[in-house]
Biopython code that builds the backbone (N, CA, C, O; Angstrom):
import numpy as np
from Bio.PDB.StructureBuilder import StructureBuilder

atoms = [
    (1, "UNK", "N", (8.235, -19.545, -16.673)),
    (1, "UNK", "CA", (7.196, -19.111, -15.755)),
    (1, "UNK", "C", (6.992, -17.607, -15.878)),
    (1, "UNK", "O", (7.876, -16.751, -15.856)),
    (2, "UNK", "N", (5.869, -17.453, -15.992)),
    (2, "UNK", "CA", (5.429, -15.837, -15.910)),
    (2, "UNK", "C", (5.855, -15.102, -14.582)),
    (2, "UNK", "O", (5.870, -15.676, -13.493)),
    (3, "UNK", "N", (6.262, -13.544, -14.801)),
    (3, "UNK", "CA", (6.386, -12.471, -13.790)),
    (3, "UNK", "C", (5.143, -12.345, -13.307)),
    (3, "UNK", "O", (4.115, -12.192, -13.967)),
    (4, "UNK", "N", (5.277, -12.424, -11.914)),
    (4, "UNK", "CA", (4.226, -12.650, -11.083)),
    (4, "UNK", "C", (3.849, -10.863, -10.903)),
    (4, "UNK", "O", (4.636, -10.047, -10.425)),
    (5, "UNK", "N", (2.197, -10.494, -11.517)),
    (5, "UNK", "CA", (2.319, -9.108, -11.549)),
    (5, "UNK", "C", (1.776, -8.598, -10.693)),
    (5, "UNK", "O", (2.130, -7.438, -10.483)),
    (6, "UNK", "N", (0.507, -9.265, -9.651)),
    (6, "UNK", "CA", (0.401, -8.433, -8.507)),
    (6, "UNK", "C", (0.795, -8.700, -7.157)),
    (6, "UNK", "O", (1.581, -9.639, -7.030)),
    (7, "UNK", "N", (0.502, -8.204, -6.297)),
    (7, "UNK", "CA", (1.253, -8.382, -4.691)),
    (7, "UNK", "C", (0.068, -8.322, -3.884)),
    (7, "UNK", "O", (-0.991, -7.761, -4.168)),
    (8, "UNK", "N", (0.435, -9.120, -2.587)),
    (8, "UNK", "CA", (-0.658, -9.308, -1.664)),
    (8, "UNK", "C", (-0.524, -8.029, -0.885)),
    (8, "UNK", "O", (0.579, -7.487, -0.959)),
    (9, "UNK", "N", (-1.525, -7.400, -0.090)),
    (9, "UNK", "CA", (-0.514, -6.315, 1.117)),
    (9, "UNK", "C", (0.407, -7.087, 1.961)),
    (9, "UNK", "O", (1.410, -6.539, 2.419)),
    (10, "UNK", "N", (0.073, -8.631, 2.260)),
    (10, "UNK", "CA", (1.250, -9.157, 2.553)),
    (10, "UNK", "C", (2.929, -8.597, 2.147)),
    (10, "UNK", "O", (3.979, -8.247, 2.686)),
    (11, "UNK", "N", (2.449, -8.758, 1.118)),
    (11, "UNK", "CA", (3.942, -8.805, 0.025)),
    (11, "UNK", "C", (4.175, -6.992, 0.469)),
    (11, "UNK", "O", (5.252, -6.545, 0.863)),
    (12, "UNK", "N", (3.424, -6.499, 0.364)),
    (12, "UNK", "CA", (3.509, -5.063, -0.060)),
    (12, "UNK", "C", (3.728, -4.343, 1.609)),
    (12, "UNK", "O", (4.283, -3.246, 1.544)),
    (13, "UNK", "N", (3.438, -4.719, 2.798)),
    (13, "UNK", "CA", (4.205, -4.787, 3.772)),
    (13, "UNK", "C", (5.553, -4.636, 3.566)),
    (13, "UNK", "O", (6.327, -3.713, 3.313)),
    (14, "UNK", "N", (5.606, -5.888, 3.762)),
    (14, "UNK", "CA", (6.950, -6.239, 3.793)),
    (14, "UNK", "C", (7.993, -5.393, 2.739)),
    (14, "UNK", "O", (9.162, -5.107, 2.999)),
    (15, "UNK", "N", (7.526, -5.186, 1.936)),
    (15, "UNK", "CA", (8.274, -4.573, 0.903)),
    (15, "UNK", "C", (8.700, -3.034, 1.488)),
    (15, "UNK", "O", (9.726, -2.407, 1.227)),
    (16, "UNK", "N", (7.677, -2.675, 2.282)),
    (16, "UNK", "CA", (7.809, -1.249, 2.116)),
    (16, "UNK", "C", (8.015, -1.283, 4.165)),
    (16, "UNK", "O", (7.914, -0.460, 5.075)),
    (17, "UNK", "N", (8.241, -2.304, 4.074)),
    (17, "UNK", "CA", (9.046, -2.661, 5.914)),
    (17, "UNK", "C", (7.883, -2.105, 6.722)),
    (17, "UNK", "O", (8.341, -1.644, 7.767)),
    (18, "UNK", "N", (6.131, -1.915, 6.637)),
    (18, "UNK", "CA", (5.621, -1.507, 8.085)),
    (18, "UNK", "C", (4.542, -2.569, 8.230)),
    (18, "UNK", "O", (4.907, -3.518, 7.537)),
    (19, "UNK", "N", (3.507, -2.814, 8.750)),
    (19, "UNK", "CA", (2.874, -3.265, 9.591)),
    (19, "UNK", "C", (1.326, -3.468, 8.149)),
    (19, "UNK", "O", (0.904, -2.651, 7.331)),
    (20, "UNK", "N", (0.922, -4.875, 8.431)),
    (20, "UNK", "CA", (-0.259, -5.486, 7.123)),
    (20, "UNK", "C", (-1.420, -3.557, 7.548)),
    (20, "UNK", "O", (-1.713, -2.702, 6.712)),
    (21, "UNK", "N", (-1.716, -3.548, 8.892)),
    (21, "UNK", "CA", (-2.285, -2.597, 8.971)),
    (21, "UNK", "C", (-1.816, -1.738, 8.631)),
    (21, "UNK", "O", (-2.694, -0.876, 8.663)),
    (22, "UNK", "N", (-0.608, -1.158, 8.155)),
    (22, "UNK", "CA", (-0.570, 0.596, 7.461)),
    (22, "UNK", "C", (-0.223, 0.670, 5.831)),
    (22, "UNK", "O", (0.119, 1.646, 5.164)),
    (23, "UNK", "N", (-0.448, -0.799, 5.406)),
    (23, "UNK", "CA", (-0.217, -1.174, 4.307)),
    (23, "UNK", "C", (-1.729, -1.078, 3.729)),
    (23, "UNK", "O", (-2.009, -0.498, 2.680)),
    (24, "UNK", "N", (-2.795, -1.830, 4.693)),
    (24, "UNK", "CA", (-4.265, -1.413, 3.990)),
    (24, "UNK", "C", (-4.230, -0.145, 4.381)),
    (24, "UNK", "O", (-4.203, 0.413, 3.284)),
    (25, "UNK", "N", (-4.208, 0.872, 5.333)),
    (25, "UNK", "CA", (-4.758, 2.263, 5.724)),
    (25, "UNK", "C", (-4.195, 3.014, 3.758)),
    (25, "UNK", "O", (-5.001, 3.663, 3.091)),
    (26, "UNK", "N", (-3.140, 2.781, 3.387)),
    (26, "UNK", "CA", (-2.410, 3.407, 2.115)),
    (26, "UNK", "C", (-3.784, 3.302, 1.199)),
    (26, "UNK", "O", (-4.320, 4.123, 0.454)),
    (27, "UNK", "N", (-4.050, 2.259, 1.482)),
    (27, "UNK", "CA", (-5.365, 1.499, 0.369)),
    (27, "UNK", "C", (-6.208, 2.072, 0.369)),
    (27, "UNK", "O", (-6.735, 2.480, -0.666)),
    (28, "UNK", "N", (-6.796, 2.394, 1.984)),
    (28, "UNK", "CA", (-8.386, 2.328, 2.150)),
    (28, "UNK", "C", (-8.163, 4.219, 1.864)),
    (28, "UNK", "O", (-9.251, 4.672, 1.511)),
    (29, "UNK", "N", (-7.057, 5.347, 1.936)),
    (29, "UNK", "CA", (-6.652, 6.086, 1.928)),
    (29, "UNK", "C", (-6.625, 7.079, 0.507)),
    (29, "UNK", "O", (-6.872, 8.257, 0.250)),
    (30, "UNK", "N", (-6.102, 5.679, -0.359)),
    (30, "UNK", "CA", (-6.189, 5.426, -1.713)),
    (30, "UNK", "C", (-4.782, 6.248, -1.972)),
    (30, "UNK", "O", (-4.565, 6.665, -3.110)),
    (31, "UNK", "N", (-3.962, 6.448, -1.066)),
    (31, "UNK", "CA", (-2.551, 6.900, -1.642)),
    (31, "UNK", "C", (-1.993, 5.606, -2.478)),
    (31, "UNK", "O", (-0.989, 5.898, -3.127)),
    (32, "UNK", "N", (-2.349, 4.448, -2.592)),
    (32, "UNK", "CA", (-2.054, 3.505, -3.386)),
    (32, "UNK", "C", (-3.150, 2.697, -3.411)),
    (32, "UNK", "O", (-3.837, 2.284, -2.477)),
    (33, "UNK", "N", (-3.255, 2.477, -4.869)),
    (33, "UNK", "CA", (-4.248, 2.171, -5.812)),
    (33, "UNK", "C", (-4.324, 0.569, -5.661)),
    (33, "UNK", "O", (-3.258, 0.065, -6.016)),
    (34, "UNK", "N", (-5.281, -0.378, -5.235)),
    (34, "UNK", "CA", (-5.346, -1.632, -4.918)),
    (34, "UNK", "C", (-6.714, -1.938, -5.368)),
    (34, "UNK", "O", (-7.733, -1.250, -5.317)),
    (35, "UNK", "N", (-6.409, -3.698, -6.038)),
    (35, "UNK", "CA", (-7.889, -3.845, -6.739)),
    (35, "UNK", "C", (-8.897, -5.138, -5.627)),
    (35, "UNK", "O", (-8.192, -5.342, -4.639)),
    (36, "UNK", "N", (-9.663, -5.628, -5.571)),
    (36, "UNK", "CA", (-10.395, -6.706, -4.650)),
    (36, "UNK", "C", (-10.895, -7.714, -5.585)),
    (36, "UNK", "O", (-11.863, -7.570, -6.333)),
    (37, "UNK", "N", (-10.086, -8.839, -5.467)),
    (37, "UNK", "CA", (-9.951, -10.083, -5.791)),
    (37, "UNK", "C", (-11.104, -11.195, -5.447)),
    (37, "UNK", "O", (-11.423, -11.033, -4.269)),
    (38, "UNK", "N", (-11.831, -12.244, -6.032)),
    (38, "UNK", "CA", (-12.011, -13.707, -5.111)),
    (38, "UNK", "C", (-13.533, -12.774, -4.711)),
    (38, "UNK", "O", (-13.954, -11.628, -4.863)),
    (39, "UNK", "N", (-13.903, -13.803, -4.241)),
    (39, "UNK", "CA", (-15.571, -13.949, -2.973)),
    (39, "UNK", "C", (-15.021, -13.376, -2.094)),
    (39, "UNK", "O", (-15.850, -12.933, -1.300)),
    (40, "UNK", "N", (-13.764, -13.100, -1.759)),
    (40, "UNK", "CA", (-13.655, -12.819, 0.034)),
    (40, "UNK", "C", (-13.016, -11.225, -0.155)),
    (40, "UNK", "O", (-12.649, -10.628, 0.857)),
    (41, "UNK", "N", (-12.909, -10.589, -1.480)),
    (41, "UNK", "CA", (-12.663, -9.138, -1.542)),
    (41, "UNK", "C", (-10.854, -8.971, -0.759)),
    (41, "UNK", "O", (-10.457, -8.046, -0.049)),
    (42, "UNK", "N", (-9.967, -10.373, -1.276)),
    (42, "UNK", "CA", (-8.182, -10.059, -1.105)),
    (42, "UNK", "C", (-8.059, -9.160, -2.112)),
    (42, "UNK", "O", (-8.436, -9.078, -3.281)),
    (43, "UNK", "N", (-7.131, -8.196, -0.981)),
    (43, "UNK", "CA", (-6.668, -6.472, -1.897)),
    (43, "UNK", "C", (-5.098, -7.101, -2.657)),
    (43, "UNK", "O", (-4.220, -7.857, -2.241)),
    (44, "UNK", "N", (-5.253, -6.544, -3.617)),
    (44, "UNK", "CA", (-3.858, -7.112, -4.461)),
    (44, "UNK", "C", (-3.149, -5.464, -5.127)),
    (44, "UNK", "O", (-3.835, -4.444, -5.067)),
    (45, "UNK", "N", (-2.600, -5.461, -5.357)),
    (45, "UNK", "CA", (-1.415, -4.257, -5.853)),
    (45, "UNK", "C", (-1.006, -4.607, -6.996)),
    (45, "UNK", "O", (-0.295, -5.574, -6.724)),
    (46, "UNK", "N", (-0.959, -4.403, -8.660)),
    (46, "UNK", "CA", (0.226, -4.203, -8.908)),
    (46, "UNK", "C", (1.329, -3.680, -8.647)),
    (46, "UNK", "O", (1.317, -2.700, -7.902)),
    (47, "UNK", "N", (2.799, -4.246, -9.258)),
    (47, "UNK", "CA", (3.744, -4.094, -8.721)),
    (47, "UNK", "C", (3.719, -2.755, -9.505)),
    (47, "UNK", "O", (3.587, -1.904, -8.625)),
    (48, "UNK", "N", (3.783, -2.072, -10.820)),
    (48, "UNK", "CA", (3.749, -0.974, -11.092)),
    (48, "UNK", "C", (2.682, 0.243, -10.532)),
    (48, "UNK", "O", (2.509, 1.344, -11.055)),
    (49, "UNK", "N", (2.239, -0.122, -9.706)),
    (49, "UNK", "CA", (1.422, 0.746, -8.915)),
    (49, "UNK", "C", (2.016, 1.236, -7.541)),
    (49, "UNK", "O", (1.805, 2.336, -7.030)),
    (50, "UNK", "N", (2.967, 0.002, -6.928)),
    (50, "UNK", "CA", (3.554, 0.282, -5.936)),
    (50, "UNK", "C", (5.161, 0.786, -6.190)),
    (50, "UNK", "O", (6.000, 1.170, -5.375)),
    (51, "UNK", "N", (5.221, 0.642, -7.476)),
    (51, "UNK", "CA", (6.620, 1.353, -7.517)),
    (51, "UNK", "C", (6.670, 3.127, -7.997)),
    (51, "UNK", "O", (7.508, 4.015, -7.842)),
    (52, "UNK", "N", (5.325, 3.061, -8.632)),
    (52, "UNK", "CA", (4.323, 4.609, -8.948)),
    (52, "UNK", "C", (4.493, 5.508, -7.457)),
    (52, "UNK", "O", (4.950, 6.601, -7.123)),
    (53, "UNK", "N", (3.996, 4.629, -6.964)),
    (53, "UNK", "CA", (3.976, 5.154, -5.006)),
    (53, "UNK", "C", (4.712, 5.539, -4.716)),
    (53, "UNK", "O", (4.666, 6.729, -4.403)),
    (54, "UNK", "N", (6.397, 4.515, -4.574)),
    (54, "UNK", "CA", (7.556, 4.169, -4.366)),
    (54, "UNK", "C", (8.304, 6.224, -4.578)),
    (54, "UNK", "O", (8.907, 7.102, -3.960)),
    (55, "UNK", "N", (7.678, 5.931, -5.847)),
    (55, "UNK", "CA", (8.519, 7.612, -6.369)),
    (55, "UNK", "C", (7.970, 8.595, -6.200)),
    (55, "UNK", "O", (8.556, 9.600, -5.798)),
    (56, "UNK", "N", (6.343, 8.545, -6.541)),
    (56, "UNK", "CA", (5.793, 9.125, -5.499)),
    (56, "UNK", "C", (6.121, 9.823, -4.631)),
    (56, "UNK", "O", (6.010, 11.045, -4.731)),
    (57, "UNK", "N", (6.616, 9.219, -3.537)),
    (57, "UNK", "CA", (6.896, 9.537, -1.891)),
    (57, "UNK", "C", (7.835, 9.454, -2.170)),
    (57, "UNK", "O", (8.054, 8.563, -1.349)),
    (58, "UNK", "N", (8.936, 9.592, -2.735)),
    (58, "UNK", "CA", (10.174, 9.981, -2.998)),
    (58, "UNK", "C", (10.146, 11.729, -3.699)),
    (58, "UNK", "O", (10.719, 12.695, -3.194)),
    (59, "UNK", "N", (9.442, 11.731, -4.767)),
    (59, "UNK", "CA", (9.341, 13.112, -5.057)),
    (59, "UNK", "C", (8.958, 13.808, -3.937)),
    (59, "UNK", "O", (9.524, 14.865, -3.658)),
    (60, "UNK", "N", (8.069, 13.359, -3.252)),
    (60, "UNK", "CA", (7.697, 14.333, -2.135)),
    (60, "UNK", "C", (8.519, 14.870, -0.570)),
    (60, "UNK", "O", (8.403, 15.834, 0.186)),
    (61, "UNK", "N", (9.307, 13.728, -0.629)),
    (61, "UNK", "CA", (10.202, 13.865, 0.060)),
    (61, "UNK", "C", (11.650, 15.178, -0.677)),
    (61, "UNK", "O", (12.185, 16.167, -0.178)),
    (62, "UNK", "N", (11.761, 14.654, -1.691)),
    (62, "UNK", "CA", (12.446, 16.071, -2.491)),
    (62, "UNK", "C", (12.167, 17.419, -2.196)),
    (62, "UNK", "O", (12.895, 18.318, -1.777)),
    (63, "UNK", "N", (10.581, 17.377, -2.595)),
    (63, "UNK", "CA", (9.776, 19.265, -2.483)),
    (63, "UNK", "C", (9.320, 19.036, -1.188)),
    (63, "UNK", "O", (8.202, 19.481, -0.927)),
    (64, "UNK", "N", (9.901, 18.468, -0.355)),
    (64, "UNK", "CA", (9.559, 18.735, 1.358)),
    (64, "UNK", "C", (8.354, 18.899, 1.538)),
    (64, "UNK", "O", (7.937, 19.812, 2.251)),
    (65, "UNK", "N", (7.322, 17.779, 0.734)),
    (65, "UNK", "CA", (5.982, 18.052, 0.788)),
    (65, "UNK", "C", (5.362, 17.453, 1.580)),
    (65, "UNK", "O", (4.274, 17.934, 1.895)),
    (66, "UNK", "N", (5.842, 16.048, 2.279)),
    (66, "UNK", "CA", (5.656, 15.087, 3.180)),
    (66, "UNK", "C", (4.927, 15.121, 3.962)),
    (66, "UNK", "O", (5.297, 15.893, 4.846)),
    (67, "UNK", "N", (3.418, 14.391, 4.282)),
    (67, "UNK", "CA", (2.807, 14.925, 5.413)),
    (67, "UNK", "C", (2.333, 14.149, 6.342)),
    (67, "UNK", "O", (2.059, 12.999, 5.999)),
    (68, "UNK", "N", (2.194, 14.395, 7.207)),
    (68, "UNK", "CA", (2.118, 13.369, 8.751)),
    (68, "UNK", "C", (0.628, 13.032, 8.728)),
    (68, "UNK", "O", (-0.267, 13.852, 8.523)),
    (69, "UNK", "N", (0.450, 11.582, 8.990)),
    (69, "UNK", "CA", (-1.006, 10.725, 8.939)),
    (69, "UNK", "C", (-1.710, 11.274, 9.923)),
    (69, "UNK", "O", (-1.314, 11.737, 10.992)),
    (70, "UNK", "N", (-2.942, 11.175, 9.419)),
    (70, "UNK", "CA", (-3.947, 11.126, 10.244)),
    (70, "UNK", "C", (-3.602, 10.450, 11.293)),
    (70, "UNK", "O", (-2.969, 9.395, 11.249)),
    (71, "UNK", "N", (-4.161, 11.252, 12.746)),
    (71, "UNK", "CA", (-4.308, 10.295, 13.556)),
    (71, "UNK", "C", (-5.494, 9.458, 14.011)),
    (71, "UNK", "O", (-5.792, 9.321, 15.198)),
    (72, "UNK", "N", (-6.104, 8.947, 13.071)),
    (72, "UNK", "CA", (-7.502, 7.689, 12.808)),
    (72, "UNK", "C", (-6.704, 6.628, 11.969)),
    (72, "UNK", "O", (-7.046, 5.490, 11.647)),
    (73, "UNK", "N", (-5.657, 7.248, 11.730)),
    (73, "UNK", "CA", (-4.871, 5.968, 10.677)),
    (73, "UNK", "C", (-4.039, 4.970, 11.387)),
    (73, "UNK", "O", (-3.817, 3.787, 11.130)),
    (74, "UNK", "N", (-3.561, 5.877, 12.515)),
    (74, "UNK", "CA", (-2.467, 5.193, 13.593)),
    (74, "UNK", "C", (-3.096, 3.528, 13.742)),
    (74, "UNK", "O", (-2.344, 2.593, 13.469)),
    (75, "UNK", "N", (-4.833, 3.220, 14.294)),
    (75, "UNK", "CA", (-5.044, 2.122, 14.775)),
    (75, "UNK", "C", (-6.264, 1.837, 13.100)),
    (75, "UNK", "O", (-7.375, 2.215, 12.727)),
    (76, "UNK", "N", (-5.531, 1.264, 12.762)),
    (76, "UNK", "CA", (-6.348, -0.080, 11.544)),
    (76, "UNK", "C", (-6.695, -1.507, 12.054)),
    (76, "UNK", "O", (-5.833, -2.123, 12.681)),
    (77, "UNK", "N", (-7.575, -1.911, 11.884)),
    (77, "UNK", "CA", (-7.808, -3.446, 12.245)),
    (77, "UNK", "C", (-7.551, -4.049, 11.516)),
    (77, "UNK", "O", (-7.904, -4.112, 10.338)),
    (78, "UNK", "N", (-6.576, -4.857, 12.368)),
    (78, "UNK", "CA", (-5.419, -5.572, 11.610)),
    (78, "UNK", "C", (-5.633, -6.764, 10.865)),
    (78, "UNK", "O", (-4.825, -7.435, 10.223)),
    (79, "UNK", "N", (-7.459, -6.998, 11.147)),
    (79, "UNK", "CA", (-7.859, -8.957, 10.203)),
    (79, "UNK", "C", (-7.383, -8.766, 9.019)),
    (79, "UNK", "O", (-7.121, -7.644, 8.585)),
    (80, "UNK", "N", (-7.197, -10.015, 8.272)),
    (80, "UNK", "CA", (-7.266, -9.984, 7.151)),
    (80, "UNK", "C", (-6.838, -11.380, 6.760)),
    (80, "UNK", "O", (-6.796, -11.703, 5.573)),
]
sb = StructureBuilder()
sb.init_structure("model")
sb.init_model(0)
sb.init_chain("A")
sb.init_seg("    ")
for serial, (resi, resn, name, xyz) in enumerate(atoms, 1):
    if name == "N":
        sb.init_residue(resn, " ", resi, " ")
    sb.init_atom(name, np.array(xyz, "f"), 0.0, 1.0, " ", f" {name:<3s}", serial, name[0])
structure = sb.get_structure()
């Protein structure tokens, strides 16, 4: 069976432990790069895109570059 190569924000939640809503805000944000799938426009991730991120925000956490969200980001609508 093939390596399954992209992720739902489902998946990508969970992965990164917060809430389907701050998982699209990353998206709609474009701090992580997500493509739109299907008639109904499902956001999918590669997994090398989210591990790009992953270090990402790890380097930045290094050079203490880290910066606190918008507060328009706090409330996302959560359909999906």
């Amino acid at each position: 069976m093939a390596t399954q190569r992209f992720l739902t924000l489902d998946d990508v939640a969970e992965i990164l432990n917060v809430s389907w809503s701050q998982a699209y805000a990353l998206v709609r944000r474009k701090e992580l790069i997500a493509i739109q799938i299907g008639g109904r426009g499902q956001w999918r991730v590669e997994k090398d895109e989210l591990e790009r991120f992953i270090q990402q925000k790890y380097a930045e956490a290094r050079a203490g570059t880290v910066t606190e969200p918008a507060a328009d980001d706090a409330e996302v609508d959560s359909s999906h």
